[in-house]
C-alpha positions as CSV (number, residue, x, y, z in Angstrom):
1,X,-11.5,-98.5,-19.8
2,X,-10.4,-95.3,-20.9
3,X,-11.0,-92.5,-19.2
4,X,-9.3,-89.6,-21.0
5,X,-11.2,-86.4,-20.8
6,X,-13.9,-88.6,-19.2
7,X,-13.5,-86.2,-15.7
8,X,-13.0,-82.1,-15.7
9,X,-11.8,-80.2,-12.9
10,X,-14.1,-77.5,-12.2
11,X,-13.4,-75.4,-9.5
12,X,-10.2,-74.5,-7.6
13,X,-8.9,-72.7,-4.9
14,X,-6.5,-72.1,-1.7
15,X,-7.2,-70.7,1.5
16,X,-5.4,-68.0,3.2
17,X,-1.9,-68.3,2.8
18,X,0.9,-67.4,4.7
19,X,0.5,-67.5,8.5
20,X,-2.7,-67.7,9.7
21,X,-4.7,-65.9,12.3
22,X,-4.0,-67.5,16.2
23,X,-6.3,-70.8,16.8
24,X,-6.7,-71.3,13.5
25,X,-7.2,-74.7,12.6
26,X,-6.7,-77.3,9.4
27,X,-10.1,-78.0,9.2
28,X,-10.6,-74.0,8.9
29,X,-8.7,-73.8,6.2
30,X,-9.8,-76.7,4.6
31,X,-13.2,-75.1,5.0
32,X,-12.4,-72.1,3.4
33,X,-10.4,-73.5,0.3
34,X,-13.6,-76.0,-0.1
35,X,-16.4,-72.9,0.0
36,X,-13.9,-71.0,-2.2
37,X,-13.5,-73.6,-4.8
38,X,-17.0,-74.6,-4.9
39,X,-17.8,-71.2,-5.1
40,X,-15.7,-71.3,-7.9
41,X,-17.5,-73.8,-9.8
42,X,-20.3,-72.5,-9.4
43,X,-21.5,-75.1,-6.9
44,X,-22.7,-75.9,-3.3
45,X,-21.9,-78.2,-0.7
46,X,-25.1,-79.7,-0.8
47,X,-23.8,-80.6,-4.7
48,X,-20.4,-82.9,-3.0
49,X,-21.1,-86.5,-3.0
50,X,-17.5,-87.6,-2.8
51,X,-15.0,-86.2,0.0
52,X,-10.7,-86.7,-0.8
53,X,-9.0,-85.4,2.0
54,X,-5.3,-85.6,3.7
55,X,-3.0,-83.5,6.3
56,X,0.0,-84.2,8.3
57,X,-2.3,-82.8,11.5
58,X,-5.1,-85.7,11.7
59,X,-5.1,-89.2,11.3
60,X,-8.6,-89.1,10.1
61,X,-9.1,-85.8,8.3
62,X,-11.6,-87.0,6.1
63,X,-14.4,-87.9,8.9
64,X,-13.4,-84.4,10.4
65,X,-13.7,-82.8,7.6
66,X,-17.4,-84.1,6.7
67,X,-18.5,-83.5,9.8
68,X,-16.8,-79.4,9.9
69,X,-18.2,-79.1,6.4
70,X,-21.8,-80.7,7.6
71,X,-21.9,-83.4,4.5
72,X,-22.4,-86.9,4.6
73,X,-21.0,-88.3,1.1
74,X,-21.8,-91.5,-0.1
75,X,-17.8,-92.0,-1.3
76,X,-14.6,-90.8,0.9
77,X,-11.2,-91.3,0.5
78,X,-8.0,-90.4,2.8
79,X,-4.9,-91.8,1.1
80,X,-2.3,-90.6,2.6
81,X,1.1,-91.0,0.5
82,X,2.9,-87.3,1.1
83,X,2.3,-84.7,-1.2
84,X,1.7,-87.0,-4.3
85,X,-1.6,-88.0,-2.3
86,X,-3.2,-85.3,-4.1
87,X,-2.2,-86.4,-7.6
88,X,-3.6,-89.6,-6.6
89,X,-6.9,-88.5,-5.3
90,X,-7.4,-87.0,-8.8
91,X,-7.2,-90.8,-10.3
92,X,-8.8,-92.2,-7.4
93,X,-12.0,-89.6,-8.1
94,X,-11.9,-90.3,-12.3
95,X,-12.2,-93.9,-11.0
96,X,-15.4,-92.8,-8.8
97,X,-17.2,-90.7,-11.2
98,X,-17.0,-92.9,-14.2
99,X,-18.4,-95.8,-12.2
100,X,-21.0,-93.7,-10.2
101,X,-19.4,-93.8,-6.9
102,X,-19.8,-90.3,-6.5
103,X,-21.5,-87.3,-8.8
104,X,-19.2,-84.6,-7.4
105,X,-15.5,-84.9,-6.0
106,X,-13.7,-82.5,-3.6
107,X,-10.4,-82.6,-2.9
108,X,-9.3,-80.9,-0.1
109,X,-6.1,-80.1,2.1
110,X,-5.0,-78.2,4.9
111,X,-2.1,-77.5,7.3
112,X,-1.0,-74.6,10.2
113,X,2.7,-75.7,10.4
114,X,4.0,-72.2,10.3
115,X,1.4,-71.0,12.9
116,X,2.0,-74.1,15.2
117,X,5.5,-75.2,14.0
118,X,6.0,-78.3,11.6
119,X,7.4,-80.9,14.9
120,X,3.6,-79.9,16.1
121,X,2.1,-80.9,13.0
122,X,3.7,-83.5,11.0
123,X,4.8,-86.6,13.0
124,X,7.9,-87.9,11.3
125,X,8.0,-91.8,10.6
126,X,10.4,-93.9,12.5
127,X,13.1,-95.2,10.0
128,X,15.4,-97.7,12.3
129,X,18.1,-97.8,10.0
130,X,18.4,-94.1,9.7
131,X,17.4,-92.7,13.0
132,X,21.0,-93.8,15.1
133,X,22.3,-91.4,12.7
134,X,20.5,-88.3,13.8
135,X,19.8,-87.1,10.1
136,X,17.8,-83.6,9.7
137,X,14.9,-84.9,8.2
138,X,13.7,-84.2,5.4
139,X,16.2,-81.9,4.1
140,X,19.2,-84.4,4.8
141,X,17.3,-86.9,3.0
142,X,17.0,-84.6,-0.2
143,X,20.7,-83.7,0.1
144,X,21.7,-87.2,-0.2
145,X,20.1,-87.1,-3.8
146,X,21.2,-84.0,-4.6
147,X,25.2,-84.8,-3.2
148,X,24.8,-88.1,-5.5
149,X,24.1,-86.3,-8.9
150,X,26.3,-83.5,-8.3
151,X,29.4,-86.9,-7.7
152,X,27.8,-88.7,-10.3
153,X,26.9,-86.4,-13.4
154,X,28.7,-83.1,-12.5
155,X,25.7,-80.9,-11.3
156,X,26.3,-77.6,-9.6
157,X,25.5,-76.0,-6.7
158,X,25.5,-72.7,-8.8
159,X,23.2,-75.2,-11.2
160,X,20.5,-75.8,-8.7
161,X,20.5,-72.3,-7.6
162,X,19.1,-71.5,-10.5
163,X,15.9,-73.6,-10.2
164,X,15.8,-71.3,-6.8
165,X,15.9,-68.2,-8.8
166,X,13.8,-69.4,-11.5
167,X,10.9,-69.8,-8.6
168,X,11.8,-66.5,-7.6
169,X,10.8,-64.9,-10.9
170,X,7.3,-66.5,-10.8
171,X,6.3,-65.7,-7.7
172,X,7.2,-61.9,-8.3
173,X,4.6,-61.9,-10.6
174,X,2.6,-63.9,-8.2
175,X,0.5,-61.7,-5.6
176,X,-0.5,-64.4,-3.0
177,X,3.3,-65.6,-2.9
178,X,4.9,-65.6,0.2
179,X,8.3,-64.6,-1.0
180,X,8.2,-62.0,-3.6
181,X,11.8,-60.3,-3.4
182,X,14.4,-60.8,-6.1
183,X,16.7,-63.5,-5.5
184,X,20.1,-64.0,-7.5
185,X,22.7,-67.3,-7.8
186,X,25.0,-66.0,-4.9
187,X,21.7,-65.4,-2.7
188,X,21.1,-68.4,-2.8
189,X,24.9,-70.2,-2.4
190,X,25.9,-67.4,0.0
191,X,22.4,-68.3,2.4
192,X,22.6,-70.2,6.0
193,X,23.8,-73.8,4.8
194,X,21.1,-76.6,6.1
195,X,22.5,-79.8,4.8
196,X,24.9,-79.9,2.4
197,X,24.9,-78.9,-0.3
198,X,21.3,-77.2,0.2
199,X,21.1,-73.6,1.9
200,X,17.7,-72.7,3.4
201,X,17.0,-71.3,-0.3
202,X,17.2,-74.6,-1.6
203,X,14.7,-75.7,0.6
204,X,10.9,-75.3,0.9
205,X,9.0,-72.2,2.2
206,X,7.2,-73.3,5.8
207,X,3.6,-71.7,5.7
208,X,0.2,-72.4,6.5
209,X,-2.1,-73.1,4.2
210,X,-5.5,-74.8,2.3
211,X,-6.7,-75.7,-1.1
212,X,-9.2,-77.2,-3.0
213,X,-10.5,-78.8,-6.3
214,X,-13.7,-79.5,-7.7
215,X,-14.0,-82.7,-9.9
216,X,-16.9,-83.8,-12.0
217,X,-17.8,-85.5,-15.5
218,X,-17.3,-83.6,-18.6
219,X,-21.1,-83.9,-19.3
220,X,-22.2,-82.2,-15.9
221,X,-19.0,-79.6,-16.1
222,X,-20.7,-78.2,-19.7
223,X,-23.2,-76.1,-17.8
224,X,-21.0,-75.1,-15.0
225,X,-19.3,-71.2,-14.1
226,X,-15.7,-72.8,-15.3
227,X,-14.1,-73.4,-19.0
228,X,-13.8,-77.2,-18.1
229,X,-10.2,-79.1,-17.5
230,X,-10.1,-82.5,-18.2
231,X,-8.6,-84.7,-16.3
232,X,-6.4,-86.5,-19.3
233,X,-4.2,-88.6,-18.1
234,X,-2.8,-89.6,-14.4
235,X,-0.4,-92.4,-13.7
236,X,1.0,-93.3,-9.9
237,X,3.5,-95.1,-9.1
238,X,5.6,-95.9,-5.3
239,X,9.4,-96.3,-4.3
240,X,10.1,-96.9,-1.1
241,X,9.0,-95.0,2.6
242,X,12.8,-94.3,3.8
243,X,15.6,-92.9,1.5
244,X,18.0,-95.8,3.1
245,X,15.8,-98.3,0.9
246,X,16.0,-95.8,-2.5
247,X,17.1,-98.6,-5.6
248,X,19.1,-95.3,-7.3
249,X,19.6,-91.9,-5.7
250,X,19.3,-90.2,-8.4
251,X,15.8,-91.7,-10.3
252,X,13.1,-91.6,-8.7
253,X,9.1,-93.4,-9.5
254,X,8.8,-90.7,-12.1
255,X,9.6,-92.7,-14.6
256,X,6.9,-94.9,-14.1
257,X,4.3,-92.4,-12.8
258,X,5.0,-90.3,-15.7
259,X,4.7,-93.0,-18.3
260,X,1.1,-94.6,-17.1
261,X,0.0,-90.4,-17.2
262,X,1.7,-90.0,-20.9
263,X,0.3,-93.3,-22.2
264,X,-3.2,-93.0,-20.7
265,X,-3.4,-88.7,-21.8
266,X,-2.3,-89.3,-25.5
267,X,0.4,-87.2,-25.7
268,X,3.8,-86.8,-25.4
269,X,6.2,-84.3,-23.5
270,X,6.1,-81.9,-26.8
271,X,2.8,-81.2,-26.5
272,X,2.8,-80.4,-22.6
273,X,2.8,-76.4,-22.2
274,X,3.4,-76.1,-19.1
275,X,5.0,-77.8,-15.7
276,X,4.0,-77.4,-12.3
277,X,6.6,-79.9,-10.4
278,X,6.9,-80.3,-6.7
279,X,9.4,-78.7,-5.9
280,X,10.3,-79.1,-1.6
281,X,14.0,-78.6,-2.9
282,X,15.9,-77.7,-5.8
283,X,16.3,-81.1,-6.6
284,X,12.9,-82.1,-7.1
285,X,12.4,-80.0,-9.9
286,X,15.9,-81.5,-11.5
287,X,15.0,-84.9,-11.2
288,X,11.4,-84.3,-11.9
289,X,12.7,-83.4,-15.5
290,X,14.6,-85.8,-16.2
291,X,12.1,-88.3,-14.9
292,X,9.6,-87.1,-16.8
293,X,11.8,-87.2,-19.9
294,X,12.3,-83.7,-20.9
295,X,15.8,-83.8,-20.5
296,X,18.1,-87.0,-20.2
297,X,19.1,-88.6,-16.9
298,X,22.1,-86.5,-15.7
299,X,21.8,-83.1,-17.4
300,X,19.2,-81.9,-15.6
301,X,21.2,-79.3,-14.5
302,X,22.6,-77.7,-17.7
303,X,19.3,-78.2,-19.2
304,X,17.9,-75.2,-16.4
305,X,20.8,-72.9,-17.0
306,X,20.4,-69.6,-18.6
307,X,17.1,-68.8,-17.1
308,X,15.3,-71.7,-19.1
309,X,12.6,-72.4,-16.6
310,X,12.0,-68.6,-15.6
311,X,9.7,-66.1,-16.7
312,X,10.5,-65.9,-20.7
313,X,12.6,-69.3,-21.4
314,X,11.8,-72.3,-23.3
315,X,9.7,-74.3,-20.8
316,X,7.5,-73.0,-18.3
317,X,8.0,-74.4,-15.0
318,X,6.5,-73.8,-11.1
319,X,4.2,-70.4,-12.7
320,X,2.9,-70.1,-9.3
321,X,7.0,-69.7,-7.9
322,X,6.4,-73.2,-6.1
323,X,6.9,-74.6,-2.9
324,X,10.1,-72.4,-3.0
325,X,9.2,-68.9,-3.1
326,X,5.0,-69.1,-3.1
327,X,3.6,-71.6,-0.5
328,X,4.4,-74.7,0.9
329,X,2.1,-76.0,4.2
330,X,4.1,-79.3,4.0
331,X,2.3,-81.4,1.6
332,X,2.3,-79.4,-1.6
333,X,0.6,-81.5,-4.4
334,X,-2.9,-79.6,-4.4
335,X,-1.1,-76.3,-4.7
336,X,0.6,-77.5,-7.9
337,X,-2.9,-78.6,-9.4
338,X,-4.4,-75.7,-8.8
339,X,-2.1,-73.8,-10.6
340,X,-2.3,-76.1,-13.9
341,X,-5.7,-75.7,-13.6
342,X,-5.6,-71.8,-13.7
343,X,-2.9,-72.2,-16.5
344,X,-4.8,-74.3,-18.9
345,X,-7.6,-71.8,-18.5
346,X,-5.5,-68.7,-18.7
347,X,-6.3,-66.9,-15.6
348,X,-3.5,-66.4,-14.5
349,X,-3.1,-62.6,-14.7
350,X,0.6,-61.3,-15.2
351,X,2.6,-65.0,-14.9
352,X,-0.1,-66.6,-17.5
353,X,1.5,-68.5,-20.1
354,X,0.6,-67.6,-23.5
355,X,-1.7,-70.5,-25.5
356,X,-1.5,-73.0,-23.1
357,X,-3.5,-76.4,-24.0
358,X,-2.0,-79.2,-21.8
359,X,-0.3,-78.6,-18.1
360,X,1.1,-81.5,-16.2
361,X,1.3,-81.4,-12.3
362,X,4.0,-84.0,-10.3
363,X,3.7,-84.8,-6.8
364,X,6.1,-86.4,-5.1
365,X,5.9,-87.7,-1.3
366,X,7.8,-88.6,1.4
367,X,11.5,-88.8,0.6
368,X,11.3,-89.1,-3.1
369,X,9.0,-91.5,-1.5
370,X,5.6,-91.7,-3.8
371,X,5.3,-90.1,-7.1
372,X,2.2,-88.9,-9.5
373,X,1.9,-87.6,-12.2
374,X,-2.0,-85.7,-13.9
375,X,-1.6,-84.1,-17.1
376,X,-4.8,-81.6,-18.0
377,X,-6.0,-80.1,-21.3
378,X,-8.7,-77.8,-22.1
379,X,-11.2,-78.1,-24.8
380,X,-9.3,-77.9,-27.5
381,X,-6.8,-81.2,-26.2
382,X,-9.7,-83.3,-25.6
């Protein structure tokens, strides 16, 4: 069957970011992203007939969120698979839409793991294999694959420092951002060391925070508050759960992921105007591209030199400044649809990229664990 363009998203929207009030809860902030995004679409909750949910903080976040939201939908979904799971609820809810499962789709996320810390919020999986070892997880998990491609293809510290930087840029011109001071190269090298080789500005922000996205077909999204996005392409695709059992350290389920979403979208990486790539350490964002296949396997990090990912270079990447500099609750995937979404209708205020027709947005999950790819095109794509 194919699906392309058959789905828009229609509204979108986070939370508050940052660090939230005292006895604030996930489900609050799930709330608030939902009314905000519905709001956004010109919608009500009375209008959702289809409930995507997942957190770190509840094992069954989609009954508690019905039940804080006061709906009773006749499809719900909680697959939980990291921060791809996001990616994946956007296929999941194509799939429910076109075959009458559901009318209406809302995604929803939310996390306090800067309010309540992220040990209190996001159980960590036992790995056997791993555990005797005592590794800082995830970050020493990450720096595995980053220490692999830096012995393997040459890549730099100084390198991914500038995927760092690059975030920086963004989210100066971002105003929700939680970081919004400039960062240069030897900020980042010269910064508390975590795992090798990452310093703490290699690695994610730790914040609270929601979103939200509003899903329905292209027929209904015509007469809605929102320019339509259509939902052109996804494509999912799974590794492995611990980073012991990763075939290559340096490729990840990209490759895959990202094929299915080319193939089933119509186009190709030269049509795609802009990238919003999980990025929960510099790495991500290197392997991402060459995954994806806009650059080839090992020069990921020459390709971002020279500011080509920043504000004003060749290929827009992380507008929002990312899970680096503007938000990261711990499972980031929403966040980066969000953004496409507000991209491919250019309201992005000062970091909106000019003419932009297709976005794609990659989640990842785990440790390089699970990885999705949605690529999204206004109108004019379609």
């Amino acid at each position: 069957m194919d699906l392309r363009g058959k789905v828009c998203i229609v509204g979108a929207a986070e939370s508050d970011l940052g660090k939230v009030a005292n006895n604030t809860s996930h489900l609050d902030l799930i709330g608030q992203a939902a009314i905000r995004a519905l709001d956004d679409a010109g919608l009500t909750l009375q209008d959702v007939d289809g409930v995507f949910a997942a957190t770190s903080q509840s094992r069954m976040v989609g009954l508690g969120t019905c039940e804080y939201l006061g709906i009773k939908p006749n499809f719900i979904d909680s697959t939980q698979i990291g921060g791809s799971s996001f990616m994946s609820h956007v296929s999941h809810a194509v799939a429910a839409i076109t075959t009458g499962k559901c009318k209406v789709a809302l995604i929803v996320y939310g996390s306090t793991q800067r309010s309540m810390s992220r040990a209190a919020t996001s159980q960590r999986e036992l790995a056997w294999y791993e555990d005797p070892f005592k590794p800082m997880m995830p970050p020493s998990a990450y720096a595995m694959s980053a220490a692999r491609h830096m012995h393997e293809f040459g890549t730099t510290r100084e390198q991914l420092a500038e995927i760092a930087v690059a975030a920086r840029k963004w989210a100066m011109m971002n105003p929700v951002a939680y970081n919004r001071d400039p960062l240069t190269i030897d900020d980042v090298l010269n910064a508390p060391m975590i795992s090798y080789p990452f310093t703490i500005r290699d690695c994610c922000l730790v914040t609270d925070g929601g979103g939200a996205i509003v899903l329905t077909s292209a027929d209904r999204a015509k007469d809605l508050k929102q320019p339509p996005v259509y939902v052109l392409g996804t494509g999912e695709q799974i590794g492995h759960a611990n980073i012991s059992s990763m075939d290559d350290m340096t490729t990840t389920a990209a490759v895959e992921s990202g094929k299915k979403a080319f193939k089933a979208a119509g186009v190709s990486k030269g049509d795609i105007d802009v990238l919003a790539l999980y990025d929960a350490f510099t790495i991500t964002t290197l392997l991402f591209l060459e995954d994806l296949g806009f650059c080839k396997k090992g020069e990921g990090g020459s390709f971002v030199e020279n500011g080509r990912i920043a504000p004003g270079g060749d290929l827009p990447v992380n507008t929002s400044g990312g899970g680096l500099s503007y938000c990261h609750p711990g499972m980031y995937g929403l966040f980066l649809l969000i953004e496409a979404t507000r991209q491919v209708r250019g309201q992005c205020g000062e970091r909106q990229v000019k003419d932009v027709d297709v976005a794609l947005a990659h989640g990842n999950g785990g440790v390089l664990s699970s990885q999705c790819t949605v690529i999204l095109g206004n109108s004019s794509a379609v």
